[in-house]
TORVOLUM-163225 format. One line per 2 residues: number of its first residue (from 1); their letters; for each residue x, y, z of N, C-alpha, C, CB. Coordinates in Angstrom, 1 decimal, padded with zeros to 4 digits. Glycine has a CB too. Example, Ala and Ser with C-alpha at 12.3 -4.5 7.8 and 13.67 -1.06 7.14 Angstrom:
2
1> as> 013.2,-005.7,007.8,012.3,-004.5,007.8,013.2,-003.3,007.8,011.3,-004.5,009.0 ~ 012.8,-002.2,007.1,013.7,-001.1,007.1,012.9,000.0,007.9,014.1,-000.6,005.7
This chain:
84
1> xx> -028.5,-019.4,-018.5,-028.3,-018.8,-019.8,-028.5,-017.3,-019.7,-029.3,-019.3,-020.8 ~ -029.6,-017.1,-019.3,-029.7,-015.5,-018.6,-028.6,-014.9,-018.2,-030.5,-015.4,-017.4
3> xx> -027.7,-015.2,-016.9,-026.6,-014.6,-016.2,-025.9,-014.2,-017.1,-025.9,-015.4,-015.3 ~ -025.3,-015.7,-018.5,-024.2,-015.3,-019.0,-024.6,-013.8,-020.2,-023.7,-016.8,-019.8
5> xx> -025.8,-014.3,-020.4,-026.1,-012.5,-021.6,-026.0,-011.5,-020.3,-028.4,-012.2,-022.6 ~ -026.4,-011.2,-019.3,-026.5,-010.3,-018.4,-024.8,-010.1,-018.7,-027.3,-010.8,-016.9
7> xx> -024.0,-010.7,-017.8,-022.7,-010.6,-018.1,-022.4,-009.8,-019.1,-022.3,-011.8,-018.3 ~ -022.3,-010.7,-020.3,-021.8,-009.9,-021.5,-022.5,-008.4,-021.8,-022.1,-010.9,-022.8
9> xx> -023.2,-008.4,-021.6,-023.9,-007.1,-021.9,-023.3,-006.1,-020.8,-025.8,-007.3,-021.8 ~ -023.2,-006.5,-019.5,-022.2,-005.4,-018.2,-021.0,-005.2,-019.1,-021.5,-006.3,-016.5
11> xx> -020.4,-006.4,-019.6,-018.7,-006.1,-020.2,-018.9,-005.2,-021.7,-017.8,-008.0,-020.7 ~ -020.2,-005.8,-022.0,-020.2,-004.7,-023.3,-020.1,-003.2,-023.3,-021.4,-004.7,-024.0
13> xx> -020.9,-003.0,-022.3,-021.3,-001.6,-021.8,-020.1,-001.0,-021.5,-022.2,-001.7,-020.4 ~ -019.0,-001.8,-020.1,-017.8,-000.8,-019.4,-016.6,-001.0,-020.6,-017.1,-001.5,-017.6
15> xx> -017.1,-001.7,-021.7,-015.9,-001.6,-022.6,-016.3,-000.4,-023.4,-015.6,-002.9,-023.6 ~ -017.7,-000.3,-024.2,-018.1,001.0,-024.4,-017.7,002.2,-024.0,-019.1,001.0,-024.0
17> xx> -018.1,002.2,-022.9,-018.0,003.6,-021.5,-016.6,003.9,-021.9,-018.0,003.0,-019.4 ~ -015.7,002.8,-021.1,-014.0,003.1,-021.2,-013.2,004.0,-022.2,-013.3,002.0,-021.5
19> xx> -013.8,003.4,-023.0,-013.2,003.5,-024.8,-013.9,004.4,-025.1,-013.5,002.2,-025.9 ~ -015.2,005.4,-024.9,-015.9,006.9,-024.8,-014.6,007.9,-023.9,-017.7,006.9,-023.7
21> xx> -014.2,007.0,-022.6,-013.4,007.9,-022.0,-012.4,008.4,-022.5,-013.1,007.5,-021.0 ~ -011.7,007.2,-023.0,-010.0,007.3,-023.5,-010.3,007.9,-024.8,-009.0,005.6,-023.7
23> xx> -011.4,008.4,-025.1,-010.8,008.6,-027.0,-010.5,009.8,-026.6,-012.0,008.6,-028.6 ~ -010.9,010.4,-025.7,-010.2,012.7,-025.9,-008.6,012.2,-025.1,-011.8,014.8,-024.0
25> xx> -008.0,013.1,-025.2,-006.3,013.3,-024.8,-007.0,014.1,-023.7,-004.8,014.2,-026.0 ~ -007.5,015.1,-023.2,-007.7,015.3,-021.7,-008.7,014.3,-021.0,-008.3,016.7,-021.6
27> xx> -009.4,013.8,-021.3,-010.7,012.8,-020.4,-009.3,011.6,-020.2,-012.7,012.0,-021.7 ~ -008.2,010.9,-021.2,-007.7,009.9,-021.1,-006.5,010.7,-019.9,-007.3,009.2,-022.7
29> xx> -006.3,012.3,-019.7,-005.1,012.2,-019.0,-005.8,012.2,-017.3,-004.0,013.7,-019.6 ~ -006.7,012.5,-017.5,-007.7,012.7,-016.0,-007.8,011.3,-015.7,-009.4,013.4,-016.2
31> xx> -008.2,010.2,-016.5,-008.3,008.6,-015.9,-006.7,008.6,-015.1,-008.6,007.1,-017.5 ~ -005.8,008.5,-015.9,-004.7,008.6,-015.7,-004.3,009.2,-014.5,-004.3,009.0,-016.6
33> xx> -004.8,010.6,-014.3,-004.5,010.9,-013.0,-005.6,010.3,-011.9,-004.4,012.4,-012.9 ~ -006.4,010.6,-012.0,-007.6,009.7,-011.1,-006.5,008.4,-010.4,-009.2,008.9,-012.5
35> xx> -006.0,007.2,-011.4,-005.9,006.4,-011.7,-004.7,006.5,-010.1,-005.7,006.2,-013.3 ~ -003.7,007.0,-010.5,-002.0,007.5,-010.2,-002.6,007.4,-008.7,-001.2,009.5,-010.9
37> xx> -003.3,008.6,-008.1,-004.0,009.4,-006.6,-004.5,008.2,-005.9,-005.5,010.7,-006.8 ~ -005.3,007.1,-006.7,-005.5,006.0,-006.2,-004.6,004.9,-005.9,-006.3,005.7,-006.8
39> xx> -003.9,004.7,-007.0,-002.6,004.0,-006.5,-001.7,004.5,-005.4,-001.8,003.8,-007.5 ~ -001.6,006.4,-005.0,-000.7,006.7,-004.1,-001.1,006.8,-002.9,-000.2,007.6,-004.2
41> xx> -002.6,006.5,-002.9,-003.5,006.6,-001.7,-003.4,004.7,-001.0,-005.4,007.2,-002.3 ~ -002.7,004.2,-001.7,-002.4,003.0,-000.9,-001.1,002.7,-000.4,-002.7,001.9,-001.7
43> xx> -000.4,003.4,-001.5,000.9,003.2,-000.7,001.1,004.2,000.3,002.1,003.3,-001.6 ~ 001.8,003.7,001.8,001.8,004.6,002.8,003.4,004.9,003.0,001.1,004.0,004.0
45> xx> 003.3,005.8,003.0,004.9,006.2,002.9,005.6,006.4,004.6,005.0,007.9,002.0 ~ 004.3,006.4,005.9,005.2,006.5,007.1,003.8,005.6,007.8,005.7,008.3,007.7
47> xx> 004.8,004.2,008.7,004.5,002.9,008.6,004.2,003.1,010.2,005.7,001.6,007.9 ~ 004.0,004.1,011.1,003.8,004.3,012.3,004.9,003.5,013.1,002.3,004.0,012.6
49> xx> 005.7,002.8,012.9,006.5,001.8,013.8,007.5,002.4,014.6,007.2,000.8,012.9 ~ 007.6,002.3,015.9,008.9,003.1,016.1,009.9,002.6,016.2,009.1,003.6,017.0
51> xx> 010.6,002.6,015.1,012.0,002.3,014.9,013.0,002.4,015.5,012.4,002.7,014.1 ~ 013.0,004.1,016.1,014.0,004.5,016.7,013.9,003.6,018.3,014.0,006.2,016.6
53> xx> 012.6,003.4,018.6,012.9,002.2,020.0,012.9,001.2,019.8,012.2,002.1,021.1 ~ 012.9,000.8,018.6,013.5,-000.7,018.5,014.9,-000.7,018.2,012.8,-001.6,017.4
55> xx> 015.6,000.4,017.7,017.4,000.3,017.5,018.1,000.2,019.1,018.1,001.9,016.6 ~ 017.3,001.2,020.0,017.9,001.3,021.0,016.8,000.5,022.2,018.2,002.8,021.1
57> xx> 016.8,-000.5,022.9,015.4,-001.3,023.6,016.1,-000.7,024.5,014.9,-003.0,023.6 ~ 016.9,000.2,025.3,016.9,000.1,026.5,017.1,001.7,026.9,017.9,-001.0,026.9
59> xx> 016.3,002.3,026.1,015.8,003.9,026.6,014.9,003.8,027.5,015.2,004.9,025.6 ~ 014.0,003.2,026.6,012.7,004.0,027.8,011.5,002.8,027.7,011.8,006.1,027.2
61> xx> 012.0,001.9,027.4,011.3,000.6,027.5,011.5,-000.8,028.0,011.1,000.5,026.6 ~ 011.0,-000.7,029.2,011.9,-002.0,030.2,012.0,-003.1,029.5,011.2,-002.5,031.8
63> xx> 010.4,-003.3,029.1,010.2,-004.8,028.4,010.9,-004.8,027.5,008.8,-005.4,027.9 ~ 010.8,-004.0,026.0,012.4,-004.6,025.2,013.4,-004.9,026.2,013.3,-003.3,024.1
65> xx> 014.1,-003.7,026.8,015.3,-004.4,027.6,015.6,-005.8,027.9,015.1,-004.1,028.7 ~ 014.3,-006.3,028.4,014.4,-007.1,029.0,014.7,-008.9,028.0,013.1,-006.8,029.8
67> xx> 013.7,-008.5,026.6,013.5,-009.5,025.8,015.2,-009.7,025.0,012.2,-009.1,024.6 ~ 015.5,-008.2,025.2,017.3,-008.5,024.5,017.9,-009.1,025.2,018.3,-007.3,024.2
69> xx> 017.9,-008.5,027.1,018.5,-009.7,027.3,018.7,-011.0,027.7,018.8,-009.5,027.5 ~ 017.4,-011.3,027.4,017.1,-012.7,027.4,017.2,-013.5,026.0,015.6,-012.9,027.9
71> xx> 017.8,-012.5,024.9,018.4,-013.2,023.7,017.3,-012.7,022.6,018.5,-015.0,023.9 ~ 016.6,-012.0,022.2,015.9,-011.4,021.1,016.4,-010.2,020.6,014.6,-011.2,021.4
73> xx> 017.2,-010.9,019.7,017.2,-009.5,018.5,016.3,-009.6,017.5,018.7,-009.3,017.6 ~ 015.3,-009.2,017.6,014.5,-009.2,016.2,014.3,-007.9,016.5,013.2,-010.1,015.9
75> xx> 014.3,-006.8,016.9,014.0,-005.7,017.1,015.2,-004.7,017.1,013.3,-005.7,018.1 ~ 016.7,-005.4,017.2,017.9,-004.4,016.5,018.2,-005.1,015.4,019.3,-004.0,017.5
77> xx> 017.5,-006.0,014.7,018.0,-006.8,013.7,017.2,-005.9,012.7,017.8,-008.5,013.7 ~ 015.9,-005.4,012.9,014.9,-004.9,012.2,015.5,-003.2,011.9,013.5,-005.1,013.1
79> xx> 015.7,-002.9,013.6,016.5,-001.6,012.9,017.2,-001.6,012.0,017.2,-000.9,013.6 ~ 018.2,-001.9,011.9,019.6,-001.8,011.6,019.4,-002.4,009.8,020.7,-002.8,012.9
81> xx> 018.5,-003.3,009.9,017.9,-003.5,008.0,016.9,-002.2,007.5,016.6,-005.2,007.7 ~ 016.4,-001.7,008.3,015.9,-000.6,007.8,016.7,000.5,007.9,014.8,-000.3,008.3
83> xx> 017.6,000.9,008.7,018.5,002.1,008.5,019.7,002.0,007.8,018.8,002.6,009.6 ~ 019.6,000.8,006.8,020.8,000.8,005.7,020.4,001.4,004.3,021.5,-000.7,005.4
């Protein structure tokens, strides 16, 4: 019985809080940006992969070489969907 008042009283509180934040038009545009920086801070926009030696396996990397020609295209199949 305890937990569940404990509970409700946390949710009372950050509905409180929230709803203090959002009532000004600058405190609500700051969550907003806060909000945005954190969502862009997850999306990664450069994925470290090297692409460019997986379009071409037989520059400077024996072992691709070798897996193409033993029949693996998953690595110019991959390029070639990402560079369209």
């Amino acid at each position: 019985m305890r937990k569940r008042n404990i509970l409700s009283l946390a949710g009372a509180a950050g509905v409180a809080t929230l709803s203090y934040m959002l009532k000004d038009k600058s405190r609500r545009d700051n969550v907003k940006n806060k909000f945005n920086n954190i969502k862009k801070s997850f999306k990664k926009q450069d994925t470290g992969l090297p692409i460019e030696e997986a379009g071409d396996p037989g520059k400077d990397n024996i072992e691709n070489a070798d897996m193409v020609a033993e029949g693996s295209q998953f690595g110019v199949n991959y390029y070639n969907k990402v560079k369209k």
